[in-house]
ZABASE-381957 format. One record per residue (C-alpha): x, y, z; residue in one letter. Coordinates in steps of 0.25 Angstrom, whole numbers, padded with zeros to 4 digits, always signed. Example, Ala and Ser with C-alpha at 12.3 -4.5 7.8 and 13.67 -1.06 7.14 Angstrom:
REM residues 2
+0049-0018+0031A
+0055-0004+0029S
REM end
This chain:
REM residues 255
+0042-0015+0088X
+0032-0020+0098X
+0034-0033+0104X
+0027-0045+0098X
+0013-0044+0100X
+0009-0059+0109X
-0006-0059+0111X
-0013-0054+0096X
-0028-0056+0093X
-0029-0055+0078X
-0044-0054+0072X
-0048-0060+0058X
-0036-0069+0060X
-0042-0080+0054X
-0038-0076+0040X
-0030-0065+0032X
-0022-0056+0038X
-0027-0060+0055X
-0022-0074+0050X
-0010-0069+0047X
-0007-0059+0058X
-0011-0072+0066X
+0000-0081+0060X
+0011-0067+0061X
+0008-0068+0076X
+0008-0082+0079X
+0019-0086+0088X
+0023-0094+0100X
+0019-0083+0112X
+0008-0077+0104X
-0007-0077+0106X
-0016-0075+0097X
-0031-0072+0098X
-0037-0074+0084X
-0051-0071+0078X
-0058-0073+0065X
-0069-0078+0059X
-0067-0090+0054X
-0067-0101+0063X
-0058-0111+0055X
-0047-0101+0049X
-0044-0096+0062X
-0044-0108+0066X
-0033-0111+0058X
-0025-0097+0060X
-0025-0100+0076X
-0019-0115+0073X
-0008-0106+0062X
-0005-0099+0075X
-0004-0109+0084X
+0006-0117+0076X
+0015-0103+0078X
+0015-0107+0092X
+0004-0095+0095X
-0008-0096+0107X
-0021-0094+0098X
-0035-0091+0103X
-0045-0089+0090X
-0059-0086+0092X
-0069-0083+0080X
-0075-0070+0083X
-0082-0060+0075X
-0076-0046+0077X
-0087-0038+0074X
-0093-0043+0089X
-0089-0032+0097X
-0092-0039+0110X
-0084-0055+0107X
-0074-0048+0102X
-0069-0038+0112X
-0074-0051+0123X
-0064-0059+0113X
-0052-0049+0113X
-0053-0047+0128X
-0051-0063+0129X
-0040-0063+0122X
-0034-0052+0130X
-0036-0060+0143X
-0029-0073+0136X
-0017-0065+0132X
-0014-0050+0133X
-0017-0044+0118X
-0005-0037+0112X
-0010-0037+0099X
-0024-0037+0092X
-0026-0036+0078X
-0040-0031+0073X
-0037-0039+0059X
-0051-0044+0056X
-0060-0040+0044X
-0068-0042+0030X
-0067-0036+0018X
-0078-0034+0006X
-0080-0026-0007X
-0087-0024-0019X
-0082-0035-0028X
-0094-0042-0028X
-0099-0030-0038X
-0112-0027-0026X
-0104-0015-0020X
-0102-0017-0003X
-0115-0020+0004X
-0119-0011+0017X
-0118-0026+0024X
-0105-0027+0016X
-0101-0013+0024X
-0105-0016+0038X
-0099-0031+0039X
-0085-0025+0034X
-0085-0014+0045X
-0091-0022+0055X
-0077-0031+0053X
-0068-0022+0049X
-0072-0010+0057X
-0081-0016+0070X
-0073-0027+0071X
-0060-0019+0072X
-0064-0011+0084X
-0070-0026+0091X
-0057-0028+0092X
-0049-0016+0093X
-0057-0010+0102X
-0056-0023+0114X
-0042-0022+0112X
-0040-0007+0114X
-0047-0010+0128X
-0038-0021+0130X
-0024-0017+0126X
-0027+0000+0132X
-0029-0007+0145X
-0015-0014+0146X
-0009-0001+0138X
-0004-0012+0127X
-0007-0019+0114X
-0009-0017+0100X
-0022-0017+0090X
-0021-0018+0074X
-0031-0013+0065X
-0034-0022+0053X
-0036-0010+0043X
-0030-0011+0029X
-0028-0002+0016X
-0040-0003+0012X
-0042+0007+0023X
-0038+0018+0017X
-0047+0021+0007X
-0060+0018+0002X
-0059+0008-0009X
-0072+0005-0018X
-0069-0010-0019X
-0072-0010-0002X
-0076+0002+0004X
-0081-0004+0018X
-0069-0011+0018X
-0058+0000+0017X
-0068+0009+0025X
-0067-0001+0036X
-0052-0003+0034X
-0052+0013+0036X
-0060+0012+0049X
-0051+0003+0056X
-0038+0010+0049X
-0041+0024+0054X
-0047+0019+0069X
-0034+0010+0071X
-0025+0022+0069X
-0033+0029+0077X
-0032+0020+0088X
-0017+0020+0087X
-0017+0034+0091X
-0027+0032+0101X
-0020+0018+0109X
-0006+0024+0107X
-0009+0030+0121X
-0014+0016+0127X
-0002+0008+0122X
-0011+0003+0111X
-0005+0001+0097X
-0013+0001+0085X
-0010-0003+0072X
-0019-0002+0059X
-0016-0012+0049X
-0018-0010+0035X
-0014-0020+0025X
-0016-0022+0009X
-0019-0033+0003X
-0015-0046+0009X
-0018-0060+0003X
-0031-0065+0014X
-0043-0069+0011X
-0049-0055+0012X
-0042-0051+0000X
-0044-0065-0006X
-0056-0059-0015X
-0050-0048-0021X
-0049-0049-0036X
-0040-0039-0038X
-0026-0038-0039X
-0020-0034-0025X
-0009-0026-0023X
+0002-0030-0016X
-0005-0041-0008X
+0002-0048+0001X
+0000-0060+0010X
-0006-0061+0023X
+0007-0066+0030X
+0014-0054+0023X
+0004-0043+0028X
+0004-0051+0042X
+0020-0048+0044X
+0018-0034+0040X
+0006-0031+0051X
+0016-0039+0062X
+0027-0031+0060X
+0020-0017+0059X
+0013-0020+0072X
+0024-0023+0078X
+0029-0010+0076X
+0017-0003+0080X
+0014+0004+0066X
+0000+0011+0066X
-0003+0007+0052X
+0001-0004+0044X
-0002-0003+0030X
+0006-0013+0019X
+0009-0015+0009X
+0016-0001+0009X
+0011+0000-0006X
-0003-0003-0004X
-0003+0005+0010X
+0004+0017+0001X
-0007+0016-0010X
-0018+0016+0000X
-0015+0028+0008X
-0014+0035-0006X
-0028+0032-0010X
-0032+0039+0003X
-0025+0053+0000X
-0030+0050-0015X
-0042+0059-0020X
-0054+0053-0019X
-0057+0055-0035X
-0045+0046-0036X
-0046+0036-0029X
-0061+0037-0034X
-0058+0032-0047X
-0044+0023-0044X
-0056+0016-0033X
-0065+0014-0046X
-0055+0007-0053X
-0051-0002-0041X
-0057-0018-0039X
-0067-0022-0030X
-0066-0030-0018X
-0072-0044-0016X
REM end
């Protein structure tokens, strides 16, 4: 078990699984640094930590702006020494509306998930290389495993981050970089708020929060929960493609 991280930077913290990561964290000798996009709910997630006696600076940022955000991140840095930096934000789509995904559809979910992941990754590598300390997760998820009808940009995204995260864990190991890729299942937030369908073993935000705490903590390259969910996905990946052709037909669209 490492020690406590004390300075964190969370992004997409305004909501979801950053808000609760947020509120896991908060404590007297912490520091936060917390972006999102809406003004008001971060607002209100950075006075939820505050009243756990945690040292909060949230700024509204768009992390798809490579420039703001490595000048943001390197801020931060200079406030408090980072231990900790959580590349949690992004946004979800599918087919439900019954159009199909849209190539505009595509490219704002990479752009997110994908660009704005290495907009904060990358700063931080500079960062925490030069002090040979620190550690970065990697919002990925299941979804990442395999291509899925219902949102194919989003599980190809979740992929992207997924395989270049444990790459980098690999490749920082030598720098006293940790890394750690993140991928839950479904968790009750307002991304998952539009889906239709029944969800399998969905669990609150708070839940899911523990879980990602306690495996960084231990340094584990991948988290993946819950184990039923996690076990299922890494099947449909070893499945033949003829297989999971017709189990995807069969499966719901995403909101």
């Amino acid at each position: 078990m490492s020690r406590r991280p004390q300075a964190i930077l969370i992004t997409g913290a305004s909501s979801g699984l950053g808000q609760a990561l947020a509120l896991a964290y908060a404590g007297p000798g912490i520091t936060l640094f917390l972006s999102g996009r809406d003004r008001q709910r971060l607002h209100d997630v950075a006075d939820a930590c505050r009243a756990r006696k945690a040292v909060v600076h949230a700024l509204v940022i768009n992390v798809t702006q490579a420039v703001p955000m490595a000048t943001w991140i390197k801020e931060c840095d200079g406030i408090r020494p980072l231990d900790l930096v959580i590349a949690n934000a992004g946004i979800s789509a599918g087919t439900g509306d019954g159009g199909g995904e849209s190539a505009d559809q595509a490219r704002t979910i990479f752009a997110v998930n994908v660009d704005g992941v290495m907009n904060t990754v990358f700063p931080a590598i500079d960062i925490m290389r030069g002090r040979r300390h620190g550690q970065i997760a990697i919002m990925a998820s299941l979804a990442g495993y395999r291509g899925l009808p219902g949102a194919p940009s989003y599980c190809a995204s979740k992929a992207a981050v997924k395989a270049w995260g444990e790459g980098l864990r690999g490749l920082l190991a030598r720098d006293g970089v940790r890394v750690s890729v993140i991928c839950p299942g479904f968790v009750t937030t307002r991304m998952t708020a539009v889906n239709t369908f029944k969800m399998p073993f969905l669990m609150d935000a708070d839940r899911a929060a523990r879980i990602m705490v306690k495996g960084l903590a231990r340094n584990r390259g991948r988290i993946a929960f819950p184990w039923p969910m996690a076990f299922a996905a890494w099947l449909s990946a070893a499945l033949p493609d003829r297989l999971m052709g017709w189990i995807g037909a069969r499966m719901p669209d995403k909101g």
